[in-house]
N, C-alpha and C positions, 0 to 999 in steps of 0.2 A: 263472341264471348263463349258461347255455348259448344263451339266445337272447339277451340283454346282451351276449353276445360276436360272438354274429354281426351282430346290428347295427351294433356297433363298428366289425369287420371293410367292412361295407358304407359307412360311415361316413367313412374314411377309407380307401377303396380297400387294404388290406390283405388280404394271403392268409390264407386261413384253415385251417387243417391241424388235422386231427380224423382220430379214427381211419376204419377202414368204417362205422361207425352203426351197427351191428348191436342196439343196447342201444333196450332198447323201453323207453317212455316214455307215460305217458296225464296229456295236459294238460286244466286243466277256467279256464272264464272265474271270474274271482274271484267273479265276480255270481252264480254258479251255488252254488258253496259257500255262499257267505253264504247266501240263501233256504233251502239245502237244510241247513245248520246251525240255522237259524231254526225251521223245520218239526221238527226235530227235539224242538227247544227244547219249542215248544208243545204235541206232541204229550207230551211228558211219557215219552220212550220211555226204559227204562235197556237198558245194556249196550251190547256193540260196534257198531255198523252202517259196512257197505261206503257207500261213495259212491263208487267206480268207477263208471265209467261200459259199461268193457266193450272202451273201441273203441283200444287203443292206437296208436301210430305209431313207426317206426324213426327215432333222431334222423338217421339218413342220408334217409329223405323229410323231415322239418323242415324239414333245412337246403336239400337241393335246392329244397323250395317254395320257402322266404324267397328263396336268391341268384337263384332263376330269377325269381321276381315282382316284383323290382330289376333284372333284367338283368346279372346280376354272376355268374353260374355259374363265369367265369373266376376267380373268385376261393376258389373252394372247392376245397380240398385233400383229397379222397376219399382213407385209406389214410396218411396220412400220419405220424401218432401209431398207438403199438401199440397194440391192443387192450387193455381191464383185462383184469386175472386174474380166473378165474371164480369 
């Protein structure tokens, strides 16, 4: 949802108003789950297992990546929306 929106926003030159980013976030390539759901599969393992990876990210660096790696910083709204409740 949250990166569907920023591209949107890129998309059509729209501003984009988010809160500070402060909310950590750890993304993984779909391709990375798939094998590593696969391996599990095979391995015949029961009970819970982590698939973190470890290395999260603040969606406030996310977004700066994406609008900066478009050239569209101008359009990020840092602060804008309140914070969630914790």
């Amino acid at each position: 949802m949250f990166l569907g929106q920023i591209l949107t926003a890129i998309r059509t030159e729209s501003q984009f108003a988010m809160t500070l980013g402060r909310q950590l976030r750890e993304y993984h390539h779909v391709h990375d789950d798939a094998r590593a759901a696969k391996s599990l599969v095979d391995a015949k393992l029961i009970g819970l297992v982590d698939l973190a990876h470890g290395n999260p990210i603040t969606l406030r660096s996310l977004a700066e990546a994406i609008f900066g790696a478009f050239g569209k910083t101008h359009l990020l709204q840092l602060g804008a929306l309140p914070e969630p409740a914790q």
